[in-house]
LUMMARLO-733205 format. One record per residue: residue in three letters; x, y, z of N, C-alpha, C in turn. Coordinates in steps of 0.05 Angstrom, whole numbers, plus 5000, padded with zeros to 4 digits. Atoms other than C-alpha are relative to their C-alpha. Layout:
AlaXYZXYZXYZ ...
//
This chain:
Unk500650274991725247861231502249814992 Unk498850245003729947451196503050145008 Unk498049944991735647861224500449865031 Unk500650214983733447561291500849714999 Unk499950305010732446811266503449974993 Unk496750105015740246921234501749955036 Unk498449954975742147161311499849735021 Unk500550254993738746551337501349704998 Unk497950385020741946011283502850105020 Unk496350004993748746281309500349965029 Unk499850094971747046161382500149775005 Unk500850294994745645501371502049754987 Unk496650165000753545281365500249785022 Unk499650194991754644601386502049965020 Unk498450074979758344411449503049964986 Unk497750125017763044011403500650224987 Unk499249815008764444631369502150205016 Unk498849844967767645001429503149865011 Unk496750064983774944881453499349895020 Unk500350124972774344391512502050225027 Unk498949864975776244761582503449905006 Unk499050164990781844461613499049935020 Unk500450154978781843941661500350075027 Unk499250004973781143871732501949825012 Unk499150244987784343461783499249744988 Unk500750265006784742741757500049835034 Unk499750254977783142261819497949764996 Unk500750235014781441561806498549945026 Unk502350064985775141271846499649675006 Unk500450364995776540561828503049944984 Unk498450175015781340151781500550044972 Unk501650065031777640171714502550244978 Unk499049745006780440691659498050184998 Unk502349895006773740991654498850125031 Unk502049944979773141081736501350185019 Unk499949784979774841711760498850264992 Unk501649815009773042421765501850244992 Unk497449765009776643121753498250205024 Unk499649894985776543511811500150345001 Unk500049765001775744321814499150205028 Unk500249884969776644651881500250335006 Unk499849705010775445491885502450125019 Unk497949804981781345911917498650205024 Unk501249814979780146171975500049745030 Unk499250174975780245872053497649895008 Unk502250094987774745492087499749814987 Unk500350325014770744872069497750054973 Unk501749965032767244841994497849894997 Unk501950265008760844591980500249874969 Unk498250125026761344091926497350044980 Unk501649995017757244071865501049674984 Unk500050335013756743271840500150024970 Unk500850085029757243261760500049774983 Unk500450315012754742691721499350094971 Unk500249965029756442741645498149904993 Unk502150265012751942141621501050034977 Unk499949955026752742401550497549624989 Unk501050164998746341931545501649614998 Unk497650254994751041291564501049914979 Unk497750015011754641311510503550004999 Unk496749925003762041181501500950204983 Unk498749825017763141681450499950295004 Unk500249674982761342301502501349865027 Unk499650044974765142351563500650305017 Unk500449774987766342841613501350224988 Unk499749755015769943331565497650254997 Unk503049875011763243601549499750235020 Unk501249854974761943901620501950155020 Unk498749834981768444171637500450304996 Unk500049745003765944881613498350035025 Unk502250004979760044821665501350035020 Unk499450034981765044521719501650255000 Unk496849695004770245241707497350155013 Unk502149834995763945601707499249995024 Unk502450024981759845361772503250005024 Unk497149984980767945281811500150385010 Unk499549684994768746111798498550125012 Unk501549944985763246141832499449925040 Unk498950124965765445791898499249775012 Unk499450294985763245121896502249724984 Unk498750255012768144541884499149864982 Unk501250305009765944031833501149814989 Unk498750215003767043381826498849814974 Unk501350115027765643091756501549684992 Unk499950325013764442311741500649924976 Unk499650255021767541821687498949785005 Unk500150274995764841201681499249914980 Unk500450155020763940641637497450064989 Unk502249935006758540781589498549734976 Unk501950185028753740361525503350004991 Unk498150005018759740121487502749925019 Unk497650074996765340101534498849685021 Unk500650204977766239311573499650085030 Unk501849874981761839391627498950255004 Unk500749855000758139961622497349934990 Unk502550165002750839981618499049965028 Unk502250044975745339861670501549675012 Unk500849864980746439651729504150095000 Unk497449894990755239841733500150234994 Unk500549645002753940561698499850095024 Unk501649814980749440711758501750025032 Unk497950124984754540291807502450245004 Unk497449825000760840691779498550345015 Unk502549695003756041331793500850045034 Unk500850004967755341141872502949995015 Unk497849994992762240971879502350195004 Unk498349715005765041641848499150175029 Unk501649754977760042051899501749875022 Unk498950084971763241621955503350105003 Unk497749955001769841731940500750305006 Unk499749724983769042511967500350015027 Unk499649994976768642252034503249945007 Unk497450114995776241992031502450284996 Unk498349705001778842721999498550235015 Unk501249684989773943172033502450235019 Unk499249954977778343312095503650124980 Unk497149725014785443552045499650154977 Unk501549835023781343821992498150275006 Unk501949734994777044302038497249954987 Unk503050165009770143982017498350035022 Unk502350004980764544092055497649794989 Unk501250185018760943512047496949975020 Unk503049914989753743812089499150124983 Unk500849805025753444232028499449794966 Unk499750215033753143701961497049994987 Unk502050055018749343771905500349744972 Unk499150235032748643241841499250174981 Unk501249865029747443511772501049944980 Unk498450065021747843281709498750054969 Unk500749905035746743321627501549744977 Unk502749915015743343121580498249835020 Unk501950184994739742481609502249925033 Unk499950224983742342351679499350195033 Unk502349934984737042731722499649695016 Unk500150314982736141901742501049925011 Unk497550034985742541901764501050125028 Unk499649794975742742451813497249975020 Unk502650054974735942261847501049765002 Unk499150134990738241601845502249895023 Unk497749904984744741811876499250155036 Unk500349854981741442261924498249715031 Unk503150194987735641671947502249815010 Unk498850134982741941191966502750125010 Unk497149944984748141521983499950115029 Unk498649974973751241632054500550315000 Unk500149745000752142372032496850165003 Unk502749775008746742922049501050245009 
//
């Protein structure tokens, strides 16, 4: 039994513990330094469907999309593109309800401008994100121009 429980504790290594991935594509969505995304497109010919990622790191400034670029390596080798959001969060000027959710809508739009030299299929797009921004991606989904 407690050989188990020991196998358990050791599973339960912290993100922050883990070597960050490397980065994707940097492409900027706006102006800000906080407003773009990192880009991950899979080899191979045809058009990609994308996968939306929204860090949140509950809107905090002190999580940003580092966190999720094991996820974005991971869900790319599998053949869809994704496109992972920065944006201003609690702490950085402007960030916070309502430009968080703003920078959010603006990132997703900004796939319509690379779809076409990036190989994006943008009939295919999903949102998804971690820890807290499940609100973000229905939100996302309920107004954007993408479906």
């Amino acid at each position: 039994m407690f050989s188990d429980l020991r196998v358990v504790i050791n599973m339960l290594t912290s993100i922050q513990d883990v070597p960050p991935a490397p980065p994707g594509t940097r492409i900027a969505y706006s102006r800000g330094e906080f407003q773009f995304g990192e880009l991950r497109v899979p080899s191979g010919s045809g058009l990609h469907p994308v996968a939306i990622v929204i860090h949140g790191g509950y809107w905090r400034a002190r999580y940003d999309l580092t966190e999720t670029r094991h996820l974005c390596q991971a869900v790319t080798r599998h053949g869809l593109a994704t496109w992972s959001l920065e944006s201003r969060r609690i702490g950085n000027p402007g960030g916070g309800r309502p430009g968080t959710l703003d920078e959010v809508r603006t990132g997703a739009a900004r796939l319509e401008k690379i779809a076409a030299e990036r190989s994006l299929d943008l009939k295919r797009v999903v949102a998804t994100g971690h820890p807290r921004e499940d609100t973000w991606c229905f939100g996302w989904r309920n107004r954007a121009r993408l479906r």
